[in-house]
N, C-alpha and C positions, 0 to 999 in steps of 0.2 A: 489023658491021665492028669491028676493031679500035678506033676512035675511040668508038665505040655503048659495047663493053664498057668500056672508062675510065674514061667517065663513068656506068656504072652502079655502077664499083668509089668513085667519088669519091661519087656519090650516098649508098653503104653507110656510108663513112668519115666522112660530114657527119650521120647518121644514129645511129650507133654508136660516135662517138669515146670517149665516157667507159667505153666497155669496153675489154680487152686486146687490140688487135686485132692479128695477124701477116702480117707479108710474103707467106708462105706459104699462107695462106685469101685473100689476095687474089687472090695468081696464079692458085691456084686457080678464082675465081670467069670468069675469062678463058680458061682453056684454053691461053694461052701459056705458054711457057719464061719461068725469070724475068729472064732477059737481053731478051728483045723485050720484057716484060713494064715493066720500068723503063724501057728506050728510049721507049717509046709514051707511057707516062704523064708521064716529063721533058717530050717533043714539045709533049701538051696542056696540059701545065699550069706548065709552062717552072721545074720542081724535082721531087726524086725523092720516091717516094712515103712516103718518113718524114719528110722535112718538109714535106708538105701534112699528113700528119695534126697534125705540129706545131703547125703553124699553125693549123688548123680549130681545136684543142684551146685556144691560148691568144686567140683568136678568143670562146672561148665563157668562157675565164676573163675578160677583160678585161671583158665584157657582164656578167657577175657580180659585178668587183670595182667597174665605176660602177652598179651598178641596188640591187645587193641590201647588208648590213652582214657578211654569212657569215662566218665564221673561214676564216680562209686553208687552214686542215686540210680545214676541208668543202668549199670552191671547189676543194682539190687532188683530192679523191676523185671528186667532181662532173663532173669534166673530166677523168678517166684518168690522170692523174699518180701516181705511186708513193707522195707523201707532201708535206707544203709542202716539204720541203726542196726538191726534187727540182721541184716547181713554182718555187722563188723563183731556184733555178739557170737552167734556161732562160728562165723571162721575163725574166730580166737579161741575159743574154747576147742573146735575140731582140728588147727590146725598150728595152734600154737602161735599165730602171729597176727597182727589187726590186716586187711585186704591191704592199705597202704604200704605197713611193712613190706606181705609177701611180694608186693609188684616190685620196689625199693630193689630187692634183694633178688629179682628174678626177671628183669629185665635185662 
């Protein structure tokens, strides 16, 4: 079923986020068009399929910046982000606080 495939593309994406992964190999991996392809995947997982990987991604930064001391360069490459820049951008915007705060404060 279309739900089946979703969640095996979600299963890929929790699996493979610290790679580059594209819109395009996912649809792919469903056989759907990518217009039903995003509707299905908003359906299950109630957001479009670039911010579940966003989140999967700072999901696994944030379990990084309380566990481990890593430089924020290797937590950004670690996790698929383009560079810390480009990590300390969205986890402020997604999380309300630059990666140093949240460690700061969750440690």
């Amino acid at each position: 079923s279309r739900y089946g495939q979703i969640h095996t593309v979600a299963t890929f994406v929790e699996q493979h986020y610290a790679e580059p992964i594209r819109l395009s190999n996912l649809v792919a991996m469903t056989g759907m068009s990518t217009t039903v392809f995003k509707k299905v995947f908003a359906e299950v997982f109630q957001m479009p399929p670039g911010k579940y990987l966003t989140t999967i991604r700072l999901n696994a930064v944030r379990k990084l910046l309380e566990e481990t001391d890593k430089l924020l360069s290797d937590v950004a490459a670690e996790t698929g982000f383009f560079d810390q820049s480009h990590l300390t951008r969205i986890f402020k915007k997604e999380r309300g606080l630059t990666p140093g705060e949240y460690r700061r404060c969750h440690r």
